[in-house]
C-alpha positions, 0 to 999 in steps of 0.5 A: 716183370721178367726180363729175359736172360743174356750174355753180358753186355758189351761195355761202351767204353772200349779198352785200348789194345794194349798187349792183346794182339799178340799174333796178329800185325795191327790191333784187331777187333771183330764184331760180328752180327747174329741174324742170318750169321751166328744163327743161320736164320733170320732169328726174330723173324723165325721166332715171330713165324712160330710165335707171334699172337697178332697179325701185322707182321708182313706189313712191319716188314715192308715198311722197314724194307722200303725205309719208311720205318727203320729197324727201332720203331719196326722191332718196338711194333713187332714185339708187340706182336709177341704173347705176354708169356714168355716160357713158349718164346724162349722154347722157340729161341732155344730150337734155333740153329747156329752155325757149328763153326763160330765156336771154333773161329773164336778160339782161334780169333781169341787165340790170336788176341783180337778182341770180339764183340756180338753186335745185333740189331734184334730182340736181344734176348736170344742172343745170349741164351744162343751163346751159352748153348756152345759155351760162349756165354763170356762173349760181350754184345751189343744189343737191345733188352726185352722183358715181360712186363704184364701187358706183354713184351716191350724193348729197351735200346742200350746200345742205340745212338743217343739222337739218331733212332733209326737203328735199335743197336747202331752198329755204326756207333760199336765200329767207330768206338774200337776205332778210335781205341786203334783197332782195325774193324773187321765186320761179319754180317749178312743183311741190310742191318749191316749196311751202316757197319759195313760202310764203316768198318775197316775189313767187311766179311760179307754173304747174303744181302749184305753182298749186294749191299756191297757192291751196290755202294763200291764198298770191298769186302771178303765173301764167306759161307761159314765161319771156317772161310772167315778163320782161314782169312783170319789165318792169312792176317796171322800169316801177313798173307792179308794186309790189314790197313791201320783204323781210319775215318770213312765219311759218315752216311748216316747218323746225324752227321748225315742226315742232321740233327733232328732225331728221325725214326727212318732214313732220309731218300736216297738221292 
């Protein structure tokens, strides 16, 4: 069986600050997503459009927009769709591009002393091997696990809710495990697989999807078009330009806590 490389894996057990934040007023953690964010496209949808051996896609897609299926059991049925050989895949994952100034937000970010966490509710395996090609490959994630058993493709979910299995990766869980350390959480993303995240976190750096996402639930965030946006925001934290609150508690709006406790594989209707 081949498993496909990574970076490591964030822990679960999140350190507490301690001296880290050096440069910065509060404890700061910044978690940043990788579809549509780090990658400027939608990573495993482009590697399906290039790759994928069996139809059915378009309707995995429409299932997950409309919440009849959430992403767990949509990216389970999409990697399925993927051929049994890996080698042209992992091409295809090494072609995609990232933006060029993520490397240097870390450095600053780092820097600083905010500690930093890839959180990605995706196939998992090329996340990692993106790192590695801009010498990230130290940079912890948090996210799902793909290897190549002989019948083709499958997923493992080591950073999914224990009992909530709509979410492959719960970027919900990730923010409020730096919050309870006494990290302020900033969250980078761009799409509707942040909108958990985003209803959690204490700082939303927001662009695309996750925009309207935003604005549709009254939740304040900090626009961005690049990585170059987010350093400056970083540099008025840095400045005391940008007050950050101290991590607190919003209500729940999904998870167990929510929508109760029977394991469920889509979100409840909105009401």
């Amino acid at each position: 069986m081949t498993k496909a490389a990574g970076a490591g894996p964030a822990s679960r057990d999140v350190a507490a600050p301690g001296a880290r934040s050096r440069g910065l007023p509060v404890p700061l953690a910044i978690l940043v997503d990788f579809d549509g964010t780090i990658c400027l496209s939608d990573a495993a949808d482009e590697i399906l459009a290039r790759e994928a051996v069996r139809p059915g896609k378009e309707e995995l897609d429409r299932a997950y927009v409309d919440g009849s299926m959430g992403s767990r059991e949509n990216l389970a049925a999409c990697v399925a769709l993927l051929p049994a050989d890996p080698a042209p895949v992992l091409a295809t994952a090494d072609q995609l591009e990232l933006d060029t100034t993520f490397a240097p937000f870390v450095a600053r970010a780092r820097d600083l002393g905010a500690a930093l966490e890839v959180v990605s509710d995706g196939f998992g395996f090329y996340v990692g091997r993106g790192l590695a090609r801009i010498g990230l490959a130290d940079l912890p994630v948090a996210t799902a696990e793909t290897s190549w058993p002989e019948g083709g493709p499958i997923l493992d979910f080591p950073f999914g809710h224990p009992t909530c299995l709509v979410c492959g990766t719960c970027k919900r869980e990730r923010v409020l495990a730096y919050q309870a350390r006494g990290f302020h959480v900033a969250f980078i993303g761009d799409g509707l697989s942040d909108r958990y995240a985003a209803a959690h976190a204490d700082t939303i750096i927001a662009k695309d999807r996750l925009v309207g996402v935003c604005g549709a639930a009254g939740i304040p965030y900090v626009p961005w078009r690049t990585f170059d946006d987010v350093s400056a925001w970083l540099d008025g934290v840095a400045a005391g330009r940008t007050r950050l609150d101290p991590p607190r508690r919003r209500p729940f709006i999904c998870g167990p806590e929510a929508w109760g406790p029977e394991p469920r594989t889509a979100a409840p209707p909105e009401r």
